[in-house]
C-alpha positions, 0 to 999 in steps of 0.5 A: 171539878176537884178530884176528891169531890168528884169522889163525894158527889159519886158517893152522895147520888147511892140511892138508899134502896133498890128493894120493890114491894115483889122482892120481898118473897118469891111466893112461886118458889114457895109453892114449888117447895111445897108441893114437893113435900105435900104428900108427906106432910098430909101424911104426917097431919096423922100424927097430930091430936094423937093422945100416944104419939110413941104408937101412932109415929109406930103405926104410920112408919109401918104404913110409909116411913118416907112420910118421916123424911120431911122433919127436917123441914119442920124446925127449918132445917133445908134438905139440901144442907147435911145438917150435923147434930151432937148427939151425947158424944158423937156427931150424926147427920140430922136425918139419921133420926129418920130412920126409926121410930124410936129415933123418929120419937126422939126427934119429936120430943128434944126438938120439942114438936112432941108437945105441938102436936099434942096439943094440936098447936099446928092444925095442918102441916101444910099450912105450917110449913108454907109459913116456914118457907117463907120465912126461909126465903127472906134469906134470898132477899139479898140475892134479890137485891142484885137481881133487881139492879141486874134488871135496872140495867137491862131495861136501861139499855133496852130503853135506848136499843143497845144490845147485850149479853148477860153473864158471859164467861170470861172463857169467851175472851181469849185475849183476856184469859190470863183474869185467872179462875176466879173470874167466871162471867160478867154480868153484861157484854157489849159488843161494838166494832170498836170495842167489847165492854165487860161489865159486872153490876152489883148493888148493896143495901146493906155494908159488911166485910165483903164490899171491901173484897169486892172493890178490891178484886175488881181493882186487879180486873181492871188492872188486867183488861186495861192493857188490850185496847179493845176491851174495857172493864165497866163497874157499875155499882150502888146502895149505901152499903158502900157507905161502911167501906167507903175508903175501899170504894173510893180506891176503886173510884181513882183506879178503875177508869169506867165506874159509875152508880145509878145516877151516872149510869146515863155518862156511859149509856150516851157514850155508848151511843155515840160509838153506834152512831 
């Protein structure tokens, strides 16, 4: 086969989607992120329907002001980033509005929940924010995507009775350790008596400046295991996102010996077969 075509057929057989119906929300880390909020929304329910909401936010603050330190999560906010608000001419973290009613008020009528819970447009807090997490959660949907060909390629290799390890550091190698710091595990190792494959699997639904560092970073990978005759670097790649970085991609096809997608994921599982037998 012609050397560009064997390229183009590579790029023809990307499948169009790696997503499954499971994939979409991950309803159990939705219900882990809810019950450690729970007692301080059902606490904060108290403030719904309250004709003064200056007094009540007063009234529960005096009872339990850790109830106020789940707002954030309120606007879809997470915790865990230290979100920074410009606050007239300075800039304060988000959760310095907790820490006093006054404050506290503030939050509730420039973010403009005073006027939701006024008018009791939220009935439970709970149930409002189990919302909120999921759709905060369709952000790991991408991650997902990864997870799922991660999963692919075990069953794969299981189906057949191949043995492997998963994300193995490259500190494991230390004939290879010159890779540098960037590199902290491959998705995959295989070990035979004649050689170790380390393989990094990824898949992409969708493009974007980051296939093209990823192609290229695997290039120098490559490049730096290929000289130590007992081991071998093994890309195995998928999705149409690669078809916005194809140029990137089709380096990466000439220059890194053991590529394959989906498709021809079945070339170097028969091979690996053949060394085991």
């Amino acid at each position: 086969m012609i050397k560009n075509e064997e390229f183009r057929l590579f790029l023809s057989q990307l499948s169009e989607t790696n997503t499954t119906l499971d994939s979409f929300t991950d309803f159990e880390k939705v219900r882990r992120n809810i019950e450690k909020v729970s007692i301080k929304l059902n606490q904060l329910n108290y403030l719904i329907g309250k004709e003064s909401l200056e007094e009540a936010i007063h009234d529960l603050y005096e009872e339990n002001p850790k109830a106020f330190q789940v707002l954030d999560i309120l606007i879809a906010v997470r915790k865990d980033k230290k979100t920074r608000i410009l606050d007239k001419d300075q800039i304060v973290f988000l959760d310095y509005y907790f820490s006093s009613p006054q404050l506290i008020l503030e939050y509730f009528e420039k973010t403009g929940l005073a006027e939701i819970f006024r008018n009791k447009e939220i009935t439970n807090l709970v149930d409002y924010v189990f919302g909120i997490e999921v759709g905060l959660d369709t952000n790991a949907r991408k991650n997902r995507g990864g997870e799922s060909m991660s999963k692919t390629i075990s069953q794969h290799f299981e189906s057949v009775g191949i043995t492997y390890r998963k994300e193995v550091s490259s500190t494991t190698f230390p004939e290879i350790i010159s890779l540098g710091a960037d590199v902290k595990r491959f998705d995959f190792v295989i070990d035979i008596k004649r050689k170790t494959y380390l393989i990094e699997a990824n898949y992409y639904n969708t493009g974007g400046s980051k296939l093209n560092e990823v192609a290229r970073s695997y290039i120098e990978i490559a490049s730096k295991i290929q000289p130590y005759s007992n081991y071998e670097f093994v890309w195995i790649t998928d999705g149409q996102g690669w078809l916005s970085a194809k140029n990137k991609l089709e380096e990466a096809y000439y220059a890194i010996p053991s590529i394959y997608n989906l498709v021809t994921l079945k070339e170097f599982i028969e091979n690996i077969q053949k060394e085991l037998s």
